[in-house]
C-alpha positions as CSV (number, residue, x, y, z in Angstrom):
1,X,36.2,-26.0,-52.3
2,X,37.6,-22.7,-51.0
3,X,35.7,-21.7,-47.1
4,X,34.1,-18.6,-49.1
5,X,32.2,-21.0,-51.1
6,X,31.7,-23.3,-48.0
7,X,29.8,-21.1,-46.1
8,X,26.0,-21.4,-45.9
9,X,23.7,-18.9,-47.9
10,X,22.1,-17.7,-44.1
11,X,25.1,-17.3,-42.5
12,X,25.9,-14.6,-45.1
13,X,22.6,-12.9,-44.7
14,X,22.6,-13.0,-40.9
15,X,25.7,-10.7,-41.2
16,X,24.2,-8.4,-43.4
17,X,20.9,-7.8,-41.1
18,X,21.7,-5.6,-38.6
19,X,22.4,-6.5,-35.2
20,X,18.6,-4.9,-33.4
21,X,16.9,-6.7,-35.8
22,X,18.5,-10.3,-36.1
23,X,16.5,-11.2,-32.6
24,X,13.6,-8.8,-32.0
25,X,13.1,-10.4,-28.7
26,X,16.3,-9.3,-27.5
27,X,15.6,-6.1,-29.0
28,X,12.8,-4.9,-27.2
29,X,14.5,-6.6,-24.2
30,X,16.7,-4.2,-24.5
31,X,14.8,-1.2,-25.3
32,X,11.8,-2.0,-22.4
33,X,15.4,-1.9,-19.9
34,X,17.2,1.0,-21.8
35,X,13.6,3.4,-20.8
36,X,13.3,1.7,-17.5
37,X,16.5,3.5,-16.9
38,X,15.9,6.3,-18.5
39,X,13.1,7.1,-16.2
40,X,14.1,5.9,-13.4
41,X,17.2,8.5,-13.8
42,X,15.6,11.2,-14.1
43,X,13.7,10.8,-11.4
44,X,16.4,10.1,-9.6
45,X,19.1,12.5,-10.5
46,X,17.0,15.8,-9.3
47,X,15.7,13.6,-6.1
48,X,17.9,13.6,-2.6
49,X,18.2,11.8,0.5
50,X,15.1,12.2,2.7
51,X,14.1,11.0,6.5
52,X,15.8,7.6,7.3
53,X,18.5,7.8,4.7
54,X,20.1,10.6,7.2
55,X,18.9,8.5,10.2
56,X,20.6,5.1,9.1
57,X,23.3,6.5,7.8
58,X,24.3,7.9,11.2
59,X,23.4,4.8,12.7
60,X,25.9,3.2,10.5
61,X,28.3,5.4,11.2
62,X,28.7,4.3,14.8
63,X,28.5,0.9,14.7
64,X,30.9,-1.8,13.7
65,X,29.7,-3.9,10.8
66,X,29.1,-7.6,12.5
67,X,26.4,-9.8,13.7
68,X,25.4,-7.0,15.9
69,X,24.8,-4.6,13.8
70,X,23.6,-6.6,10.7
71,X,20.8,-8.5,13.0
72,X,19.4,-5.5,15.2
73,X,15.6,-5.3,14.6
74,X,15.1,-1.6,13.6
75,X,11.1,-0.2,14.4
76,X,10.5,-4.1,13.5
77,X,12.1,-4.6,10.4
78,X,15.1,-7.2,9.9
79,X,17.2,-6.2,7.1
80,X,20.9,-7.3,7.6
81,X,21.0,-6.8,3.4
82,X,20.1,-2.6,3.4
83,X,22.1,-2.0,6.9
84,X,25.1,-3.6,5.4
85,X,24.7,-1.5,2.4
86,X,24.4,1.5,4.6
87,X,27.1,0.9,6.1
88,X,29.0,0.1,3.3
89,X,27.3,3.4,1.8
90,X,28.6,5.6,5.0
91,X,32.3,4.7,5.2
92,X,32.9,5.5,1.6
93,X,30.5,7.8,0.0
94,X,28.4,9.5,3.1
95,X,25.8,11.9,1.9
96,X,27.2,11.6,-1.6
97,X,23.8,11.3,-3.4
98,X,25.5,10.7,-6.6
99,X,27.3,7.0,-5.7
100,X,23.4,6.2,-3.8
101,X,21.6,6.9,-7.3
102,X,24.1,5.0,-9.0
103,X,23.9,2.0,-6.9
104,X,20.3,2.2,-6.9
105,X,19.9,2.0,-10.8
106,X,22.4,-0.5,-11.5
107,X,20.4,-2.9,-8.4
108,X,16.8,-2.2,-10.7
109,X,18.7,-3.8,-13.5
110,X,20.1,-6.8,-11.8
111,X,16.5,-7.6,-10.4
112,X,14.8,-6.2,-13.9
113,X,17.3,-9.5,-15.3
114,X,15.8,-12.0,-12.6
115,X,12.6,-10.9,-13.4
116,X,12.6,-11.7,-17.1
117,X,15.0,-15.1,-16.2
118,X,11.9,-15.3,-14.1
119,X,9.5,-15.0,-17.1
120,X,11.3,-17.2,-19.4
121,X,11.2,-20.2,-17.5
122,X,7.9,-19.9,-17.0
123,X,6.4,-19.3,-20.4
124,X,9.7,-19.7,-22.9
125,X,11.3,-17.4,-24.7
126,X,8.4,-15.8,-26.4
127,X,7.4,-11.7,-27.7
128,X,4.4,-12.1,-25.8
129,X,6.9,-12.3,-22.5
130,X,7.9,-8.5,-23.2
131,X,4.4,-7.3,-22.0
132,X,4.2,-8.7,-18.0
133,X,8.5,-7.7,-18.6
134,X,7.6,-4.2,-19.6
135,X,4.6,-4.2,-17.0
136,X,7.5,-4.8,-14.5
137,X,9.9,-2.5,-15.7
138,X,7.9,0.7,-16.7
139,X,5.3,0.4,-13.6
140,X,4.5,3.4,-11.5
141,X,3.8,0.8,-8.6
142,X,7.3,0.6,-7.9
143,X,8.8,4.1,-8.4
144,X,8.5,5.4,-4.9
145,X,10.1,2.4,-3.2
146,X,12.9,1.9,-5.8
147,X,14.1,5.4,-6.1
148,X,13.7,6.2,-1.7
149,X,17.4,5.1,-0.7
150,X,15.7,3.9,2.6
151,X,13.2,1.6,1.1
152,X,15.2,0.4,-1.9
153,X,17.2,-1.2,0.0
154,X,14.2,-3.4,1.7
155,X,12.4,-3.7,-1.4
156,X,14.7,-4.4,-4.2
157,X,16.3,-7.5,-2.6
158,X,12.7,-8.6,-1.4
159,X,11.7,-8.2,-5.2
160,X,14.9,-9.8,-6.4
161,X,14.1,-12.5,-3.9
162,X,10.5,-13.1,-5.0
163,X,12.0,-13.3,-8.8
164,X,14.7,-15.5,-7.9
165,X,12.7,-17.9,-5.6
166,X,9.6,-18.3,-8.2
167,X,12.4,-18.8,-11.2
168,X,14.0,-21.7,-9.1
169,X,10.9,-23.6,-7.1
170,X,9.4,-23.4,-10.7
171,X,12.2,-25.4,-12.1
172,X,12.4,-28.0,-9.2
173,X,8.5,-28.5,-9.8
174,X,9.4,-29.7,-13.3
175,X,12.5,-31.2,-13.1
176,X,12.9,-32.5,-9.7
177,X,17.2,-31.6,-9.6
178,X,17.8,-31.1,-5.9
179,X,19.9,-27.9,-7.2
180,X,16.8,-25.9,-7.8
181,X,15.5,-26.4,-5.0
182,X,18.7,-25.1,-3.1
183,X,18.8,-22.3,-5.4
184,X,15.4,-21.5,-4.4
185,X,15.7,-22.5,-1.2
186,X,18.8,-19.8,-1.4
187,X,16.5,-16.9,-2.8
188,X,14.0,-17.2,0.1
189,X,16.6,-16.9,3.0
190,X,17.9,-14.0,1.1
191,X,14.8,-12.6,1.2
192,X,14.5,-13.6,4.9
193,X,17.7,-11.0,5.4
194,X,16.1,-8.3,3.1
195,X,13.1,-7.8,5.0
196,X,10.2,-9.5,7.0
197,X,7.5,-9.1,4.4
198,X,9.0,-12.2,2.6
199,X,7.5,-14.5,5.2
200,X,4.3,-14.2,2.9
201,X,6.2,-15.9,0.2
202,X,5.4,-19.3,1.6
203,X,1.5,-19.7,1.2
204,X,1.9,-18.0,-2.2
205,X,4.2,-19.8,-3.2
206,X,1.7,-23.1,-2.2
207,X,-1.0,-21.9,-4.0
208,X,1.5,-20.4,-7.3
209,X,2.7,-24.2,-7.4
210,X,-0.7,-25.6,-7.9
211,X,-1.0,-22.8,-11.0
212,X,2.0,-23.8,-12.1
213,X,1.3,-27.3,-12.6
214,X,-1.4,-28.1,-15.1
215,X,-0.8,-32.1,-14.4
216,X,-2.3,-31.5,-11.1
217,X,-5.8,-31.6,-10.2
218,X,-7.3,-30.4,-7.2
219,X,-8.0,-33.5,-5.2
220,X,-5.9,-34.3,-2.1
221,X,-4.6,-37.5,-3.9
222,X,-2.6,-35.1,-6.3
223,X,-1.9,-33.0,-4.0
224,X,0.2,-34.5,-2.0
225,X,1.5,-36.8,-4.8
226,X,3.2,-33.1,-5.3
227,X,4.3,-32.7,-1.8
228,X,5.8,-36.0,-1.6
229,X,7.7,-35.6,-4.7
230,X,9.0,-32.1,-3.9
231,X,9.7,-32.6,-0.1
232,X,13.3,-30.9,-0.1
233,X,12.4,-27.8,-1.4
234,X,9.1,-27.4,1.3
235,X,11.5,-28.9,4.2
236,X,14.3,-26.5,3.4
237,X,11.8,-23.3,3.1
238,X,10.8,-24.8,7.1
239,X,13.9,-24.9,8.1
240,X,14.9,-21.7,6.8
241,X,11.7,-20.2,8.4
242,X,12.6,-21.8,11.9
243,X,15.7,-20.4,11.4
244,X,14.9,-17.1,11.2
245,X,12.1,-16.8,13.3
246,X,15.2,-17.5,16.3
247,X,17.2,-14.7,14.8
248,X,14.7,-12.0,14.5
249,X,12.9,-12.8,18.2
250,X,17.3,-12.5,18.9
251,X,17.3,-9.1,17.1
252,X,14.0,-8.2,18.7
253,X,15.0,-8.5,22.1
254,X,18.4,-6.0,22.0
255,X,18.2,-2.2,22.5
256,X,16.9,0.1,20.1
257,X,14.6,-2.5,18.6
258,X,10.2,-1.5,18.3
259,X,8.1,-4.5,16.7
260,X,5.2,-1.6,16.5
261,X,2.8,-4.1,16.2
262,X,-0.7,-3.7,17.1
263,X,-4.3,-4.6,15.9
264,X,-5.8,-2.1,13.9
265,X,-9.8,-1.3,14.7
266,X,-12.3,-3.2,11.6
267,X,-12.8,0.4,10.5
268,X,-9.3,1.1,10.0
269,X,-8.8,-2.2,8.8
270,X,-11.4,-2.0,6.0
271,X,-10.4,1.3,4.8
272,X,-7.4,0.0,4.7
273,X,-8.3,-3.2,2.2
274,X,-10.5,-1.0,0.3
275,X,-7.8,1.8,-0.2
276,X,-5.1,-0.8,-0.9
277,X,-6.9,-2.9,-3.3
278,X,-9.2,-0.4,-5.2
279,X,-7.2,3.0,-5.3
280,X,-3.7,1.7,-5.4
281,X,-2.9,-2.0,-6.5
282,X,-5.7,-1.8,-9.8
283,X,-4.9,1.7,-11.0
284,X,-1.5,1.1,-10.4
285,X,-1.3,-2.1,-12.6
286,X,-3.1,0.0,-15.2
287,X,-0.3,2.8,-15.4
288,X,-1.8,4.9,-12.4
289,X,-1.7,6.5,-10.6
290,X,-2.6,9.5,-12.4
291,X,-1.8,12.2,-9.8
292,X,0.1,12.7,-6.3
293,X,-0.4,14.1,-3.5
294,X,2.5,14.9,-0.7
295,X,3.3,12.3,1.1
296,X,6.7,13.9,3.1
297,X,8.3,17.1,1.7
298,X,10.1,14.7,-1.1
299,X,7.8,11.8,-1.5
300,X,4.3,11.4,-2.9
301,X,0.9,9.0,-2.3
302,X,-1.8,8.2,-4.6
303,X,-4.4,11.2,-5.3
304,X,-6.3,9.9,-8.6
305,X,-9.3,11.2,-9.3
306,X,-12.4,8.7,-8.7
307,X,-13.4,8.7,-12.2
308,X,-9.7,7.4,-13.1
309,X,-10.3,5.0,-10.6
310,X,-13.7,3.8,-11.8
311,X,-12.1,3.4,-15.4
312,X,-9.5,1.1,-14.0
313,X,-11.9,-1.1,-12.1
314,X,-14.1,-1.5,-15.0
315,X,-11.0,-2.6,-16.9
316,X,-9.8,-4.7,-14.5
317,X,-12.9,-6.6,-14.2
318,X,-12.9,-7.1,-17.3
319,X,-9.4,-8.6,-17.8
320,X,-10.4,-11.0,-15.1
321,X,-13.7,-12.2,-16.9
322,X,-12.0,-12.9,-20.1
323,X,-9.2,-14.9,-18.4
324,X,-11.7,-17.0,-16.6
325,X,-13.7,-17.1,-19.9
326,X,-10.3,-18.1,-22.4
327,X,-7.7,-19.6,-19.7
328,X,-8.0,-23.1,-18.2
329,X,-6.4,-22.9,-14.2
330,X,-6.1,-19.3,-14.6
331,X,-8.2,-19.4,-11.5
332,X,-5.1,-20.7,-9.8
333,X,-2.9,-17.6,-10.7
334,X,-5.6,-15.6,-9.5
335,X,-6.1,-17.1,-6.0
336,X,-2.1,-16.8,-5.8
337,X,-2.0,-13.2,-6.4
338,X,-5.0,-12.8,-3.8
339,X,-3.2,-14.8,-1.5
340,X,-0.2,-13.1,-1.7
341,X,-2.0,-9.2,-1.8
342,X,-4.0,-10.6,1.5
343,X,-0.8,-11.5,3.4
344,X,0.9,-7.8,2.5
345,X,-1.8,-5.9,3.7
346,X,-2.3,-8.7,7.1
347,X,1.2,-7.8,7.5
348,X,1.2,-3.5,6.7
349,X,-2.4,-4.0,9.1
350,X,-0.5,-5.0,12.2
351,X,2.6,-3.2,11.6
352,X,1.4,0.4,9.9
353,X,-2.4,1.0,9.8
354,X,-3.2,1.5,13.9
355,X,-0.2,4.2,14.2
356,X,-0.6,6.3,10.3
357,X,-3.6,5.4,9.9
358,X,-5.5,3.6,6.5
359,X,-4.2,6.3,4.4
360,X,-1.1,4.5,4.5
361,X,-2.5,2.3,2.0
362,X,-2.2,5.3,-0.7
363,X,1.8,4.8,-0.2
364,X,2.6,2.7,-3.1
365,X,5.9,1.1,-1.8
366,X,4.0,-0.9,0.5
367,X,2.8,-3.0,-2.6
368,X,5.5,-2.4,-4.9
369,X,6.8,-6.0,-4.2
370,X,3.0,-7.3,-5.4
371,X,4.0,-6.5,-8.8
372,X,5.9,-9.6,-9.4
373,X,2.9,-11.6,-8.5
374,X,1.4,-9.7,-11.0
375,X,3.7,-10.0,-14.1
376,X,3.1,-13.8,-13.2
377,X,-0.9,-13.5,-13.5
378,X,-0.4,-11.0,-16.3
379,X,2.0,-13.6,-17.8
380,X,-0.4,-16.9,-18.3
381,X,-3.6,-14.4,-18.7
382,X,-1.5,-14.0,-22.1
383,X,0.7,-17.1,-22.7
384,X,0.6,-20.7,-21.7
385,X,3.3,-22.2,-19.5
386,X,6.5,-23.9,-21.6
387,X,4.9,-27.4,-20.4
388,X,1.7,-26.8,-21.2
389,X,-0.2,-27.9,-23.6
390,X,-4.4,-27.4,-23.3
391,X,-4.2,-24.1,-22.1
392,X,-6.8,-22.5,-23.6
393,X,-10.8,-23.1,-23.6
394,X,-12.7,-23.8,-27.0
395,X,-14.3,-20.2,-26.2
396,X,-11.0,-18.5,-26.6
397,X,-9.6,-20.3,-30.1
398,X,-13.2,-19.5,-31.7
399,X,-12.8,-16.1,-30.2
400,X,-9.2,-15.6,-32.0
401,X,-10.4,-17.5,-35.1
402,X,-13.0,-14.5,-35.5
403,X,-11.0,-11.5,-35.1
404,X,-9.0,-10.3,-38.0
405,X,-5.2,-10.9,-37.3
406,X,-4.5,-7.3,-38.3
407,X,-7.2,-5.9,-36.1
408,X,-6.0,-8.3,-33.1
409,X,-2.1,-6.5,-33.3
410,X,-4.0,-3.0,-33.6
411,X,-5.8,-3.3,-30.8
412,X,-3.1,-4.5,-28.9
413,X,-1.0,-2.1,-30.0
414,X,-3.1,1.0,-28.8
415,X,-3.8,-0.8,-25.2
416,X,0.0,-1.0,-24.9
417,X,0.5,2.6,-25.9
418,X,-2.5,4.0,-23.8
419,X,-0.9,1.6,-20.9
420,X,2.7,3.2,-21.6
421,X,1.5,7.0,-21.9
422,X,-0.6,6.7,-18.2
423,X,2.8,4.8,-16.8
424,X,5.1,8.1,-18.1
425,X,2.3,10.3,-17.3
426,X,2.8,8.9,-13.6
427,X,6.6,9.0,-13.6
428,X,6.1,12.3,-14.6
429,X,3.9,13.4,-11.6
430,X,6.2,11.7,-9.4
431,X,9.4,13.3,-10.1
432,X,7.6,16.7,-9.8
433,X,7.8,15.7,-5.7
434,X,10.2,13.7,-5.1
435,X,12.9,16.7,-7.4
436,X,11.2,19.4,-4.9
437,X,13.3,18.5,-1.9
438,X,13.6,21.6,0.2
439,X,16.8,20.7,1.8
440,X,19.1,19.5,-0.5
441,X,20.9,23.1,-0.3
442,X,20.9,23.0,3.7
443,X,22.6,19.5,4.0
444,X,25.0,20.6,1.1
445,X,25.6,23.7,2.9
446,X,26.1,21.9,6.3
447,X,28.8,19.8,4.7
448,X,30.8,22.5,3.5
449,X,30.9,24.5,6.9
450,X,31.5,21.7,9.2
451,X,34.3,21.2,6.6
452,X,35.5,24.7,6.7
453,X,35.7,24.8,11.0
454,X,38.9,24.5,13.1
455,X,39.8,21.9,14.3
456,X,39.5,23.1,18.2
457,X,35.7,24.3,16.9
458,X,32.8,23.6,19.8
459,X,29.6,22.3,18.4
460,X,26.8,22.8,20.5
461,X,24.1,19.8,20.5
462,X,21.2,21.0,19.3
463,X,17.9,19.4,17.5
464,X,18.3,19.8,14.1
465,X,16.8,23.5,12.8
466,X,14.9,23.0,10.1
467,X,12.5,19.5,9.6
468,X,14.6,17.5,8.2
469,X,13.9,15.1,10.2
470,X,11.3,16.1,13.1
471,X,10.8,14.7,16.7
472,X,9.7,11.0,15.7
473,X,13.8,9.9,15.1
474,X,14.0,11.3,19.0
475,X,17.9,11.2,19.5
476,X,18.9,11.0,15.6
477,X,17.1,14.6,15.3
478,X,20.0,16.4,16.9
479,X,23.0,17.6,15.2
480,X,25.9,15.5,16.5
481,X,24.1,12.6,15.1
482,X,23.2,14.3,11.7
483,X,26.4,15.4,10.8
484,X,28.0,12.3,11.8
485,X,28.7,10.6,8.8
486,X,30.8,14.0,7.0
487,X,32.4,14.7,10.5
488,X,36.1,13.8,11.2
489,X,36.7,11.3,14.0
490,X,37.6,14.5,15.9
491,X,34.8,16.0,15.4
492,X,32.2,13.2,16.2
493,X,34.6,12.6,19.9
494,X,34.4,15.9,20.9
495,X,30.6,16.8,19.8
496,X,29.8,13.4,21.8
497,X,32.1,14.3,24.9
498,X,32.0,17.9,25.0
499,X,29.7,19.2,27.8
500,X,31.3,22.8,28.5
501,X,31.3,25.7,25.9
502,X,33.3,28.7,25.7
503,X,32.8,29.7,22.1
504,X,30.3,27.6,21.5
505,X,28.7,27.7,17.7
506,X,25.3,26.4,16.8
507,X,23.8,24.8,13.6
508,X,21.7,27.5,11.8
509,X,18.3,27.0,9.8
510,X,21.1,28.4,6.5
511,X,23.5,25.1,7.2
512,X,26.0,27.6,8.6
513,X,27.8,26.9,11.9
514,X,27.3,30.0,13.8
515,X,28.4,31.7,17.1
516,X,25.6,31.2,19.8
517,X,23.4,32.8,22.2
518,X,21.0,32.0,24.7
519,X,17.3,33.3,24.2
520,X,15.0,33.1,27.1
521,X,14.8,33.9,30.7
522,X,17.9,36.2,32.0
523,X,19.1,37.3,35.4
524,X,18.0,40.4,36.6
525,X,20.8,43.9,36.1
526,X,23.3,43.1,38.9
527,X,23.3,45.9,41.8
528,X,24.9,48.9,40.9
529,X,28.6,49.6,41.8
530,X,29.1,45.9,42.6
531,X,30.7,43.5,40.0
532,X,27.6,41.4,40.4
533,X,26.4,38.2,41.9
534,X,29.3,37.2,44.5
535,X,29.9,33.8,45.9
536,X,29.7,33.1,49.5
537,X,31.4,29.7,51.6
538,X,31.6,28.9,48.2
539,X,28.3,29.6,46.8
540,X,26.2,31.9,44.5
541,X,22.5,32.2,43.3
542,X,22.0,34.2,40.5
543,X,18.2,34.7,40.2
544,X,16.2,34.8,37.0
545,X,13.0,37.1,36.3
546,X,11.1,34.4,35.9
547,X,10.7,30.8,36.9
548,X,12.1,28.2,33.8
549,X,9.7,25.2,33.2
550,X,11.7,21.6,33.5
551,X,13.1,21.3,30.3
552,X,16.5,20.7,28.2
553,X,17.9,24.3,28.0
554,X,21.2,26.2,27.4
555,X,22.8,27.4,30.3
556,X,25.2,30.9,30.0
557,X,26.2,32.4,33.0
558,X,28.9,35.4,32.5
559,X,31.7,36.1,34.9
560,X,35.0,37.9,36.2
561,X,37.8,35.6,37.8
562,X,41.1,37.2,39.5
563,X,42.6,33.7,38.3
564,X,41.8,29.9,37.4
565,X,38.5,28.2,38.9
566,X,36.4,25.6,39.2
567,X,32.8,25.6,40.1
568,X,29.2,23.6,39.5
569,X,26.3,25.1,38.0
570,X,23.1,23.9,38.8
571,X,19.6,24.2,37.5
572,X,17.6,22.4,39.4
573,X,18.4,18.5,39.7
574,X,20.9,19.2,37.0
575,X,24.1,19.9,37.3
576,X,27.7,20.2,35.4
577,X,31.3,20.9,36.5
578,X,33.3,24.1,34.7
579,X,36.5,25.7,34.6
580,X,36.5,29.2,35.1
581,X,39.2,31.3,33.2
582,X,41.3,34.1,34.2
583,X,39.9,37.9,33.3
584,X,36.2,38.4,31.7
585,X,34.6,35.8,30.6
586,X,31.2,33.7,29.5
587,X,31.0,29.5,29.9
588,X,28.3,27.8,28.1
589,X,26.7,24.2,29.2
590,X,23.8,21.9,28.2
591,X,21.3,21.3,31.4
592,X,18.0,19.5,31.7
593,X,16.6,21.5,34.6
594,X,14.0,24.2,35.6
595,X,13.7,26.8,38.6
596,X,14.4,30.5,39.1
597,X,17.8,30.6,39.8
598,X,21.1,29.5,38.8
599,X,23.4,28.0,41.5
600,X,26.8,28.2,41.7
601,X,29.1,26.2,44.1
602,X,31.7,23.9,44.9
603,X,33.9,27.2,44.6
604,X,37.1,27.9,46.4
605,X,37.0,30.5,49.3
606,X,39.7,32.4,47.4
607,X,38.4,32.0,44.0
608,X,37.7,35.4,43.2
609,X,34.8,35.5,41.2
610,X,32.0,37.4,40.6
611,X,28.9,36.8,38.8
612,X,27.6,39.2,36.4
613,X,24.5,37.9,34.1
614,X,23.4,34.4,33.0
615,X,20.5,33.2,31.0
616,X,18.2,30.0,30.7
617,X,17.2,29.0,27.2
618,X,17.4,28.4,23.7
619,X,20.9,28.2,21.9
620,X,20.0,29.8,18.8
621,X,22.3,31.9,15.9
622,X,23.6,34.9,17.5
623,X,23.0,37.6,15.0
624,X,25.8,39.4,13.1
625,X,27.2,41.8,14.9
């Protein structure tokens, strides 16, 4: 028999069938993924850098990766996972928007593929586990946090925890092999180092095991039947937990670290819940939003209108009736979502609502994490669990047995397409804010001239000009820490050393670097015939017309020196040494100081020097001449 003749009649007709259609499961894997990507690209090749990414990017930049740095409690959040990144992000591709998208993408794939290894060991490998998958994949929920450098790199490792940690305690729950229970035991400490927020991971999880296992009833004898029998997992999650709570109170206590905890009032606190719940968490799950409203100048919070929002409650009620009224436990999943939605918002309460506000709640990345939660829930509302076997109540197999089959696959066919078209319709809406970024040109532009300067160049520190960041970063809003990351090691010494200017240039509103000049209060026209304001024993007042208010200000005070000098100026309290030049000349200094006159001393009797104007103010662009 020759190995043509040999071969079995299917193995022919497998190579004959195209390669999409031999496994239509791994075909519309495939395709739910390939338009994942597709729109989370295009929202994210016209967005840009906004806020933080600027802020933690410079804070990488002068810091040393180690424990440090990797552990320091940042306005209370631990995140050793995104200021790694960062930093990893800053030495080889600062500002470079193009490597940050890129990264970003490829991470929503890797935790789009432990979200459906996630699926399949719970419910098999099934067609009906492409729905919770594409409800993952395609939601609006998770846009603003996945495609915000800043919080992408807290939220997808927290969600690539959550997936990771259900997949594996799920496992050990059935099979008992002390290597799931490390490997899950390994997702949740990852988690721990992604962001705080996984803490609520542990009285889910309680309540998603008691879902999860269909053997168990709700009496305390079987309950702790469980416990007993999966000890390892619960001791290591303790340990881990103990473990952590050490580091962080470490982290907590160094510089530079704000918990920003307090106790919001019950008014704030039920707006909050309501807000959360109601106008973000249940439109969102049913492909809302359906329209924005500014949230920063390149982000966006939810601004549905109340009849979209009534639709999706009525919906959404109604999904939970039928569950109850077709799915035995499913009143387990349920309580594990709830458990699990009541921890975030506890834990956005206490951290977020008494300083923003309960509007905060509109701000989808808070709950973008909720969504895998949900894909479970979604997942046995549809599907019972690989080792179940009486998951359905009589009520829902004489409901199936009287619906047409045909009608049953229409019907779920136009609820999956008007789900998909409100999802895109959302994307959509997004990407209108976050591609309207008003200073992608400015930082590009700041780029190129720092690039362009000399090397001898003299940067004066100023807050930044336009609201790119704004007062809240305090120190990070000033230009020797923005432009940190593109500067040369040159650079970044001398714009963190320099404190005397004599061609000083200034950041303008354009991105330009730009010569400078001082707007505000000036001396008084010197007396005529005399070269000005002369020292005496060493000493000169030059007086301004009128009194300066305490305050950081630019201080230039023009002069004429026979030779080389030294001096201090002073304005008020403050003070800084200079070097005086031979012939005519201006010196430029930063002073944090008020009153109505500018002192000079610590001059040499024979200096030689006279005084001629000086000014309190501003630095601002001097304009062309």
């Amino acid at each position: 028999m020759t190995t043509t003749e040999a071969r079995p009649a299917h193995a022919s007709e497998d190579e004959q069938t195209p390669w999409l259609l031999r496994d239509p499961i791994r075909t519309g894997f495939l395709a739910i993924m390939a338009l994942m990507v597709a729109v989370r690209f295009n929202i994210l090749r016209d967005s840009f850098f906004i806020t933080d990414d600027f802020m933690l990017q410079s804070r990488a930049v002068e810091h040393e990766i180690g424990w440090d740095y990797l552990t320091r409690v940042h306005t209370g959040h631990f995140e050793p996972i995104g200021f790694g990144f960062m930093w990893v992000l800053t030495k080889l591709a600062p500002w470079n928007w193009t490597v940050a998208m890129l990264v970003m993408l490829v991470a929503q794939v890797l935790v789009a593929v432990l979200v459906w290894r996630m699926l399949t060991r719970l419910f098999g490998r099934r067609a009906l586990v492409l729905i919770p998958f594409a409800l993952y994949c395609l939601t609006p929920l998770t846009i603003p946090a996945f495609t915000w450098l800043s919080a992408a790199i807290i939220w997808l490792p927290l969600t690539a925890a959550l997936a990771g940690a259900i997949a594996n305690h799920v496992a050990y729950l059935r099979s008992g092999r002390w290597e799931d229970a490390v490997w899950a035991i390994f997702w949740y400490c990852f988690g721990l180092a992604s962001f705080e927020k996984i803490v609520i991971f542990l009285p889910f999880i309680a309540v998603l095991s008691l879902a999860v296992s269909p053997a168990v009833r709700l009496t305390a004898r079987d309950i702790l039947r469980l416990l007993r029998r999966t000890w390892l997992v619960w001791v290591g999650y303790a340990v881990a937990s103990a473990a952590y709570l050490v580091i962080y109170l470490d982290g907590s206590a160094r510089a530079e670290a704000s918990a920003n905890l307090e106790v919001p009032s019950l008014g704030q606190l039920t707006d909050f819940v309501y807000l959360s719940l109601f106008r973000t968490m249940i439109p969102g799950a049913l492909g809302g939003p359906w329209d924005w409203q500014p949230a920063s100048y390149a982000g966006a919070m939810v601004n549905s209108p109340r009849l979209f929002d009534w639709a999706c409650w009525i919906v959404f009620a109604a999904v939970v009736i039928v569950s109850f009224l077709t799915r035995r436990r499913i009143g387990r999943a349920w309580l594990a979502l709830l458990v699990y939605l009541g921890g975030s918002i506890a834990a956005l309460a206490v951290g977020r609502v008494a300083y923003s506000g309960p509007l905060a709640a509109l701000e989808t990345r808070y709950l973008a994490d909720a969504i895998v939660p949900l894909v479970v829930v979604v997942g046995m509302c549809l599907m019972a669990l690989e080792d179940e076997s009486d998951a359905w109540l009589p009520a829902a197999r004489r409901w199936l047995e009287a619906v047409p089959q045909q009608t049953l696959v229409w019907t779920s066919g136009v609820a999956c397409a008007v789900w998909l078209a409100l999802a895109l319709h959302s994307a959509n809406g997004y990407a209108s804010f976050s591609a309207a970024n008003p200073y992608k040109e400015f930082v590009e532009t700041t780029r190129q001239s720092l690039a362009t300067l000399p090397a001898d160049a003299q940067i004066f520190d100023t807050p930044i000009p336009v609201d790119l960041l704004g007062p809240l970063f305090m120190e990070f809003n000033t230009v020797s820490r923005f432009v940190a990351p593109v500067a040369t090691a040159e650079q970044r010494e001398a714009l963190a050393t320099r404190e005397t200017f004599t061609e000083p240039l200034v950041l303008a509103p354009d991105g330009t670097f730009q010569p400078l000049e001082v707007d505000g209060f000036s001396s008084p026209p010197p007396f005529e015939g005399l070269c000005g304001w002369q020292p005496e024993d060493g000493q000169v007042s030059v007086p301004l017309t009128d009194t300066a208010y305490e305050w950081p200000w630019a201080v230039r005070v023009g002069y004429l020196a026979n030779g080389p000098a030294t001096g201090t100026i002073h304005l008020g309290e403050d003070s800084q040494e200079v070097e005086f030049t031979e012939g005519l000349g201006e010196v430029f200094v930063p002073l944090v100081g008020g009153g109505s006159e500018i002192v000079i001393d610590g001059l040499a009797p024979d200096a030689g020097l006279c005084f001629g104007d000086a000014q309190v103010g501003t630095p601002r662009p001097a304009p062309p001449e």
